[in-house]
C-alpha positions as CSV (number, residue, x, y, z in Angstrom):
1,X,18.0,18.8,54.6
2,X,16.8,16.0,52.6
3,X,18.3,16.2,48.8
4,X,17.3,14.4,45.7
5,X,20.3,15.2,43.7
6,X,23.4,16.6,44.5
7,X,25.5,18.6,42.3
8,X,28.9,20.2,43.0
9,X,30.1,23.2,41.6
10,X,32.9,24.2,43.6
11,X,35.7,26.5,41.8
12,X,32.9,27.9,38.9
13,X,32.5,31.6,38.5
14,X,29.2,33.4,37.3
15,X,27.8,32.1,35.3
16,X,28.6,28.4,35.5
17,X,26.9,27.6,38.9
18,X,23.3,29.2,37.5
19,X,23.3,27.5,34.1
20,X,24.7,24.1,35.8
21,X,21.9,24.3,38.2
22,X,19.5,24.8,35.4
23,X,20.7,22.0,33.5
24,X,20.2,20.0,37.3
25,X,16.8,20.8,37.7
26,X,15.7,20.1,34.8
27,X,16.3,16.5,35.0
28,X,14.2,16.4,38.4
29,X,10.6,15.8,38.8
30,X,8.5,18.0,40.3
31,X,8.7,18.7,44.1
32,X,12.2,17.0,44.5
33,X,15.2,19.0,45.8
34,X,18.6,20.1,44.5
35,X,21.5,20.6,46.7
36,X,24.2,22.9,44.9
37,X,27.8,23.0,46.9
38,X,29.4,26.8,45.4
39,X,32.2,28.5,45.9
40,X,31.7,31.3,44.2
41,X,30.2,34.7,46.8
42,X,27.8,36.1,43.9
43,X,26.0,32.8,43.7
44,X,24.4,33.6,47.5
45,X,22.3,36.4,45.9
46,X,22.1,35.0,42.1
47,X,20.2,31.8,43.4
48,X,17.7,33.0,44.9
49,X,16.9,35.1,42.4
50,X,17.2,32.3,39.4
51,X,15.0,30.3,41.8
52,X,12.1,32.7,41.9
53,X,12.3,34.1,38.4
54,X,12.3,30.1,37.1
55,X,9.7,29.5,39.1
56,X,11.2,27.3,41.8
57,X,11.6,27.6,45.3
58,X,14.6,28.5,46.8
59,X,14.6,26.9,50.4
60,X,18.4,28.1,51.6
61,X,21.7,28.6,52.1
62,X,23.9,26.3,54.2
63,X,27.9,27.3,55.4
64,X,29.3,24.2,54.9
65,X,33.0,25.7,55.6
66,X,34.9,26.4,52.6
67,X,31.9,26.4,50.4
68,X,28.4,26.7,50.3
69,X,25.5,24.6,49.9
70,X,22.0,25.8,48.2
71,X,18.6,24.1,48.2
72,X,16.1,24.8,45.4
73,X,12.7,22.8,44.9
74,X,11.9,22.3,41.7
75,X,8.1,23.5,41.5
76,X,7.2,23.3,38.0
């Protein structure tokens, strides 16, 4: 998948990845992507569930090996 902006979080614990990701998003323009690479398990079920209660779209999860990447579409 096509990203926009990249951001790596590997090695942060709840809450770090969510309020990085926020702080990500925020700089994009709507419709553009965000590719986060985690770590941390909890943030497979915490993003999705950011995503949708911010209003974005949360488009996936990736296994990317030792880490994990999510992408999130910025929608507003």
């Amino acid at each position: 998948m096509k990203a926009d902006k990249v951001i790596d979080l590997r090695g942060l614990t709840c809450p770090g990845p969510i309020l990085q990701t926020k702080k990500a998003i925020d700089e994009l323009e709507p419709g553009q992507v965000l590719e986060i690479w985690g770590t941390d398990p909890g943030t497979k079920s915490d993003m999705p569930a950011w995503a949708k209660r911010a209003g974005h779209e949360f488009l996936g999860v990736e296994d990317a090996g030792d880490y994990m990447k999510f992408y999130v579409r910025k929608k507003k």
